[in-house]
N, C-alpha and C positions, 0 to 999 in steps of 0.2 A: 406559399405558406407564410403566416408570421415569421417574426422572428422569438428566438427563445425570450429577449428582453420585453417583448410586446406579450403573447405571453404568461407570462408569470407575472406582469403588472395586471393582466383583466383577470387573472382568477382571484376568486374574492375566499382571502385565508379565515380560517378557524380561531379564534382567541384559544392560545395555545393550553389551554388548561379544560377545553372543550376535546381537540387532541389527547392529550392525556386520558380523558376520563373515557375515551374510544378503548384502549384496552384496561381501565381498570384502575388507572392508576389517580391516586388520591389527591386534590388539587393542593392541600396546604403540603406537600409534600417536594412539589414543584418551587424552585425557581427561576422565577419569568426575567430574564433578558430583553426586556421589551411586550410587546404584547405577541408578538410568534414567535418567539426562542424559548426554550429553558433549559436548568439544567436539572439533571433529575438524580437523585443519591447514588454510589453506588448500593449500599448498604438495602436497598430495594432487592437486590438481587435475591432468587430461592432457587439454592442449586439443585433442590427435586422438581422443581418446576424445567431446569435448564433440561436436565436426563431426559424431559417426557419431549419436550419439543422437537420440532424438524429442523434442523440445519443444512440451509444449501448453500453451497459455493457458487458465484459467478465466474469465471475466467474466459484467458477466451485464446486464438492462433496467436501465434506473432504478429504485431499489431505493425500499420504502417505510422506514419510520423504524426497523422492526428485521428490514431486509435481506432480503435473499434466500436467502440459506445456501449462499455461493459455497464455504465454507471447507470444509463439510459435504458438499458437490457435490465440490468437490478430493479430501478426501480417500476417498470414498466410489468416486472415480472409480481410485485407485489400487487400493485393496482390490480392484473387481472384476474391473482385468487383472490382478492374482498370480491372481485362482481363476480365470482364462482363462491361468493359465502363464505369463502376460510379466513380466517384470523392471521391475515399476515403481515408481518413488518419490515422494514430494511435497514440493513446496520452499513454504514460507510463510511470513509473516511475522508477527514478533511479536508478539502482545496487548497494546494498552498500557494501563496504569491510567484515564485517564480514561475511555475507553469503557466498561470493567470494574467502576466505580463509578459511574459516569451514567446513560445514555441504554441498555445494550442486555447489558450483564454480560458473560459469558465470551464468549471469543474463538477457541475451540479446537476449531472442527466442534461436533458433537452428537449426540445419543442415539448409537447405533452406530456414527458414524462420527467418531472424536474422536481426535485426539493426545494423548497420554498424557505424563507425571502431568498430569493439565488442570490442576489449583491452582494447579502450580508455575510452568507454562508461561501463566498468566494471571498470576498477580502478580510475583515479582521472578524467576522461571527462571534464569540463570546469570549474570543481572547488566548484561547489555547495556545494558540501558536507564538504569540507573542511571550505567554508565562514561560512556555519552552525555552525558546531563545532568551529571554532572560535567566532562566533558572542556570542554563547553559553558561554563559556569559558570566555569571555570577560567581561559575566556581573557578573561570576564568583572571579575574580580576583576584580572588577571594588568595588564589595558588601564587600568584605572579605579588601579590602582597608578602605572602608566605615566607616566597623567598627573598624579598627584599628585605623587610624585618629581622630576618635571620642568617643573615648572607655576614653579619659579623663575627656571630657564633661556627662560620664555618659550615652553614647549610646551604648545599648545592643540589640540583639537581640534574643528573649527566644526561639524561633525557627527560624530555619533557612530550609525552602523548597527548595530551588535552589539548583539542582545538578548539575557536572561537564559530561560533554560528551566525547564518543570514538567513532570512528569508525571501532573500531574493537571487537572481542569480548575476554573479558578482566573478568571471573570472580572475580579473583582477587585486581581486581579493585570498586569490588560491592557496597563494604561498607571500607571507608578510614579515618581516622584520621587529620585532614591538620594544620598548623600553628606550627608544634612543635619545637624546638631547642629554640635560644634565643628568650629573649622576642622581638626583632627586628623583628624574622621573623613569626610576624602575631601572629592571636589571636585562642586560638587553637578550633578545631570545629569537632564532627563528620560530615562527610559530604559522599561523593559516586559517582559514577559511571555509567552515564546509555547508549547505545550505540545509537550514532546520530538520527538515523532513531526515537528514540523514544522521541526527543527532544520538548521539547516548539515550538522553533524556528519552527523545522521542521515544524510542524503542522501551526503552522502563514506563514511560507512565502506561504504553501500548499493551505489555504482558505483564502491568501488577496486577495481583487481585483484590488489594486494597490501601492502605495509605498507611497502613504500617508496614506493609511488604516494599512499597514504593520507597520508603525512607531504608529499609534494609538494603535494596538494593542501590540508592544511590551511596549508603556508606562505603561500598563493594566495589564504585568507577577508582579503575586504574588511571592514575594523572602522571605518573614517570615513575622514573627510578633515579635512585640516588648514587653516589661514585659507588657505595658499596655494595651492589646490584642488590639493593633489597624497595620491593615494591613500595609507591608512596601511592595515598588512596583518598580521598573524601574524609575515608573516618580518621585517616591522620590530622587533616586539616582544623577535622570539630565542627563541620559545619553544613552536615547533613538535615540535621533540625531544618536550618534556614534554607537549606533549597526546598526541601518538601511544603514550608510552608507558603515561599512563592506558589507550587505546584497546587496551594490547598484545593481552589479552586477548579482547578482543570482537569482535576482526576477523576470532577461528576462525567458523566457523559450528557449528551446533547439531543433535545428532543425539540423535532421539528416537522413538518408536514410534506405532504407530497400536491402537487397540479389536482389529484384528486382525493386532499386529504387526510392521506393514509398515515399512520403515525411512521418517522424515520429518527434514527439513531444516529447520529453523525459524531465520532469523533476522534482524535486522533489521526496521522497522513504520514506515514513511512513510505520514501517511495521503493517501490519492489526492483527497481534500477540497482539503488546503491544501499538497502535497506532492507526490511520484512515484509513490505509493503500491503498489510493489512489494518483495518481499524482497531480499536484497542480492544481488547478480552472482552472486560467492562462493559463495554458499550452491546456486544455480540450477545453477553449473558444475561443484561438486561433486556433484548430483543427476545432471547430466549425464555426470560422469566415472564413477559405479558405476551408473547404473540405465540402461535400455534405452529406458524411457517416462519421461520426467519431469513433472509435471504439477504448475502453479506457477500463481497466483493474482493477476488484477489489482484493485485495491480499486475499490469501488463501482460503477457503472456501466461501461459499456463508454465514452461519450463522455468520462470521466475516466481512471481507471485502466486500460483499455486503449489509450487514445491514449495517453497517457504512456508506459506499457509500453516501446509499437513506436517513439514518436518518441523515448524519451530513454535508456529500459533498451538497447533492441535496438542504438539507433544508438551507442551509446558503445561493447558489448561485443560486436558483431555477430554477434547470436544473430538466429535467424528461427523462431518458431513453426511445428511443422507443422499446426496446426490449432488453431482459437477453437472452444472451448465456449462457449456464451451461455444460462446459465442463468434461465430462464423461471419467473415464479409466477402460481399464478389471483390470486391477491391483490395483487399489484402491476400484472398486467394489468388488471383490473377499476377498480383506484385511477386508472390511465392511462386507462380507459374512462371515468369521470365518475362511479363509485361512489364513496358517500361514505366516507369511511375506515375510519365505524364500522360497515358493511356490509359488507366487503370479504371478511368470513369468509362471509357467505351464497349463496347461487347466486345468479351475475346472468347469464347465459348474454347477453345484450346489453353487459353491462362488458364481458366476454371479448373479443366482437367487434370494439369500438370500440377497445381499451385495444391490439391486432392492429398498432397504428402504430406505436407504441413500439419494440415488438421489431420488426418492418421499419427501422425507421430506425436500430437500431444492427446489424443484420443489412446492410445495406447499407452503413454508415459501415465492418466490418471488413472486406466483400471488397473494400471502394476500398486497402484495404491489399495486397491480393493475399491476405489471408487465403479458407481454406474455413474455415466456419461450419457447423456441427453446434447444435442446439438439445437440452439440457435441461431438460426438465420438472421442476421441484423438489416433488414432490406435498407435501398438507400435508393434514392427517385429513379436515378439512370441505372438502377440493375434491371436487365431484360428476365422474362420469365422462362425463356432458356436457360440462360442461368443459373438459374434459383433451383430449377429442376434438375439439373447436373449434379447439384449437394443434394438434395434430396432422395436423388437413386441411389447417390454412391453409400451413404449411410443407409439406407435399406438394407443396402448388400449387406453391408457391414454390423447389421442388426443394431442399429444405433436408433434410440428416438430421434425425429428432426420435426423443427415446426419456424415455419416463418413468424419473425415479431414486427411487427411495424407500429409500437407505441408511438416512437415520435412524433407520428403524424395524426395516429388516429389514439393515444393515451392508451385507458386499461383494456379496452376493446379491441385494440391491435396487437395485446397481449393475451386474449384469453385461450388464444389456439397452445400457443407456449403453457401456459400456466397449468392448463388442464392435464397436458403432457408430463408438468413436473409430480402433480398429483395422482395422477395414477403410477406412475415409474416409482414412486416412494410406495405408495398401497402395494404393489405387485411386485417390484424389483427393487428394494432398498440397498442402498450400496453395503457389502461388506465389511466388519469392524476393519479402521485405520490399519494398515500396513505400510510404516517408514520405512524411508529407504534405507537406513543404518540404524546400529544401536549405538546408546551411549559411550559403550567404553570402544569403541573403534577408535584408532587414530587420527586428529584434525586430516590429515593427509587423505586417510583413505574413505574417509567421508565425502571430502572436496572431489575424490577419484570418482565415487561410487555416481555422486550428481553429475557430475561433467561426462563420463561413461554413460551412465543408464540414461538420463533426462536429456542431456544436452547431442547425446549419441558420439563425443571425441572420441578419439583415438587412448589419448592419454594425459596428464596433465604433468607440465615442467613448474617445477618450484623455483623461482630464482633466488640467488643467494640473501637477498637482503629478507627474502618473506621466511627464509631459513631458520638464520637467525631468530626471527619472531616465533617457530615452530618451538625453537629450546627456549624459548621463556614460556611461552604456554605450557610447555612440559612439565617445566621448573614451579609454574604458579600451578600446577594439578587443574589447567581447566580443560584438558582435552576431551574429558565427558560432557563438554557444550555441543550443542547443534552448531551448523558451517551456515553462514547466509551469503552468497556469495553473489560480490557486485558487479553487474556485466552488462555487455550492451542488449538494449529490449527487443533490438528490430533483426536479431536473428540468435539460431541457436549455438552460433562459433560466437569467439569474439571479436569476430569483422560485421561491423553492422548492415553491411553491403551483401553479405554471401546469404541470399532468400532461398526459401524455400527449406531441403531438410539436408545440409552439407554434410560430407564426409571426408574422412581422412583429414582431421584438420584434431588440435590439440587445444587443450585449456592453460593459458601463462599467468600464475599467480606470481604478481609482484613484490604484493605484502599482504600482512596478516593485521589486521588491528583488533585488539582483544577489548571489547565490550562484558568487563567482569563483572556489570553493574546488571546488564540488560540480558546477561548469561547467555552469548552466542560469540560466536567467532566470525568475524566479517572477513570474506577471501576476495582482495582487488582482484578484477580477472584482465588483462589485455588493457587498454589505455582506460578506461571507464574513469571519471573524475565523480567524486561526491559535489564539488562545488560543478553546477551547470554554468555554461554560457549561454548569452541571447543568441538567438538568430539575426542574421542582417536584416530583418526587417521582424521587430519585436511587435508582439500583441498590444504592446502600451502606446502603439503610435494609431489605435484601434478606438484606444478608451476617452470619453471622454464624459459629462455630464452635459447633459441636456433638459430645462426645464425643470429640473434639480430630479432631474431621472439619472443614472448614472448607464449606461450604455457601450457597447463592445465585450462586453463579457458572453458573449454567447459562444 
């Protein structure tokens, strides 16, 4: 088979305003990024239009260390309602550099089922992530001014929350020293490191619903507190104007094409690791306002990125999926079965069996949402059809839809078996209105309880003394009516990333609390989980290189 680079240079793209006017939308309305990218208003959105359309979730088991091919399942899942006739689009989020140079390379579907220009939409695409990190950075430099300026009037601040941002993964960067040398240059401060994706920012431009709400809530980022434990904020600083205006730009969403076409929404990249891990509202409600089916992506597992989803995306912007896809691999079921990882491409027809918990436990973790669950199979070349046929009883039994996808290989036609399923399963079985797992006024505590309990299946969760602490200022700031997003490792449901499959008798350790006032959620460290990532000993960028002014290894 090609490669994904090979690929996505022989299909021959749409002039992106040909794209656009596939659902309706008006070409002087568009701006083109080149001649296949644009950026499209929010202000296009019509929230009676959003109510009438379908919304589906992609998620998928516990994923092994390079995934499942949720993104590839998404988009593969739209290609094959257009060649069933339906109007549908895909909303996703953005690729960010550190994965793209680390641990797993491109980020933009696969073989046949890929959003288009992949390079461009893998590395810097229209710039989003760069605005971030700067807008980020900005209040960085803007605060650490603040307090040099006025460190003679006796302005201090006894802590200091606001960290600096990368998009790359930098452990060395984790925890940093800043201000040192003369006393001219600055006042000196531990301070640190965390990578884009797990930004403030990120998370605000992700659930505003437009660019006056985006500027409200960047007034609202908590950046410390002072000796007199009274909160200091952005809007002390004065200088919310000016991050939102870096932001002006990036708050459109992103319209771009599919291997076959199809209009996609790309924008915004939280990862569901250490984050919310879904694309931006914005982007979701404009897939909603021109498409019929929209079909939008939660990161990593379902006990992460789709709990977060329904409890923090849905509940803020009151969307309700009509249906969870829950994307299934023989290789990640097998790893869950007690296969060793370096076996996991072989037939184990007893992994299969065993590893059968995994996907039960998150099949039953989304209908406690009121979601309907459909299962797809993500075929991969070495899965035998023994195999395949093993998930396929066991969800029979289980009265679960199931349908093999094989877009990568064979594009919207190795999806239409999938697609038709999701189409009837919404005509005949639509999922019940959203059911969160908490309400508002519950305590940050027993929210974190309820998800580590219900979703993650622990025992119980232990507070340690420092994330304590951060409990009584959240008390103290009245934000304990936020939603808990909580940051943990992806490759299992404890926080030992080792312990596969569906563990028990094991507990959730929050370390700390960090209070995102701006993007109104409360982030709960769980177990060693870092927001700033490391490479791997042998990084995807020793992968990359250009060729014939092709750029190449991002597959």
């Amino acid at each position: 088979m090609k490669s994904d680079s090979q690929i996505a240079h022989e299909t021959k793209l749409l002039p992106i305003a040909e794209i656009g006017a596939k659902i309706n939308i008006p070409q002087e309305a568009l701006e083109p990024y080149g001649k296949y990218m644009a950026k499209v208003p929010y202000t296009l959105i019509d929230e009676e239009k959003v109510k009438k359309a379908n919304l589906i979730m992609v998620t998928s088991i516990t994923p092994t260390k390079t995934g499942n091919g949720k993104t590839t399942v998404s988009v593969g899942l739209a290609l094959g309602m257009n060649r069933l006739g339906k109007k549908a689009v895909v909303a996703l989020r953005e690729p960010s550099l550190g994965p793209c140079f680390g641990m797993k390379g491109g980020a933009a579907g696969g073989g046949y089922a890929q959003v288009l220009p992949m390079e461009k939409i893998n590395l810097h695409f229209t710039g989003d992530f760069h605005a971030i990190t700067s807008a980020n950075n900005m209040i960085s430099a803007l605060l650490d001014n603040y307090c040099y300026q006025n460190q003679d009037q006796g302005f201090a601040l006894k802590e200091v929350l606001w960290r600096r941002v990368l998009d790359v993964n930098d452990r060395n960067l984790r925890n940093v020293v800043t201000g040192l040398g003369h006393r001219t240059d600055g006042v000196v401060n531990e301070s640190g490191f965390d990578i884009t994706p797990a930004s403030e920012i990120m998370a605000i431009l992700c659930l505003a619903k437009d660019e006056e709400d985006l500027q409200r809530r960047v007034e609202n980022i908590l950046l410390g507190f002072t000796f007199e434990d009274k909160p200091f904020t952005v809007k002390d600083l004065g200088v919310a104007g000016a991050i939102t205006a870096l932001l002006h730009d990036a708050i459109h969403p992103n319209l771009v094409q599919t291997t076959e076409h199809t209009p996609a929404f790309i924008h915004g990249g939280p990862f569901a690791n250490i984050a919310h891990g879904c694309n931006s509202v914005m982007a979701t409600k404009m897939g909603m306002t021109f498409g019929d089916y929209v079909i939008t992506e939660a990161g990593f597992g379902a006990d992460l990125g789709a709990e977060k989803f329904l409890d923090i995306k849905c509940r803020k912007a009151g969307l309700s999926p009509k249906l969870t896809v829950l994307v299934v691999t023989a290789q990640a079921l097998k790893l869950h079965g007690g296969i060793d990882v370096t076996e996991i491409k072989q037939p184990h027809p007893d992994g299969i069996r065993q590893g059968l918990t995994n996907m039960d436990k998150h099949i039953a973790n989304m209908q406690a949402f009121g979601q309907n669950v459909v299962v797809c199979i993500n075929r991969f070349p070495d899965d035998t059809d023994e195999e395949l046929a093993l998930v396929q009883e066991h969800c029979q039994e289980l009265g679960v839809g199931c349908a093999v996808n094989t877009a990568y290989t064979d594009g919207g036609k190795g999806a239409e078996a999938l697609a038709q399923l999701v189409i009837d399963t919404i005509d005949e079985h639509p999922s019940a209105p959203l059911k969160l797992l908490y309400s508002d006024d519950e305590s940050i505590e027993e929210k974190v309880r309820k998800v580590a309990q219900r979703i993650y299946g622990a025992d119980d969760v232990v507070i340690k003394p420092a994330a304590k602490k951060k409990l009584a200022h959240i008390a103290a700031l009245g934000y304990t009516h936020f939603p808990v997003c909580i940051a943990k490792t992806q490759y299992s449901f404890s926080e030992d990333a080792k312990a596969y499959g569906v563990p028990t008798h094991f507990k959730i350790t929050i370390r700390d609390f960090v209070i995102n006032a701006g993007a109104e959620m409360i982030v709960a460290i769980a177990g060693s989980i870092m927001r700033m990532p490391g490479l791997p000993k042998s990084p995807q960028a020793e992968r990359l290189y250009v060729e014939n002014g092709v750029i190449q290894g991002l597959s």
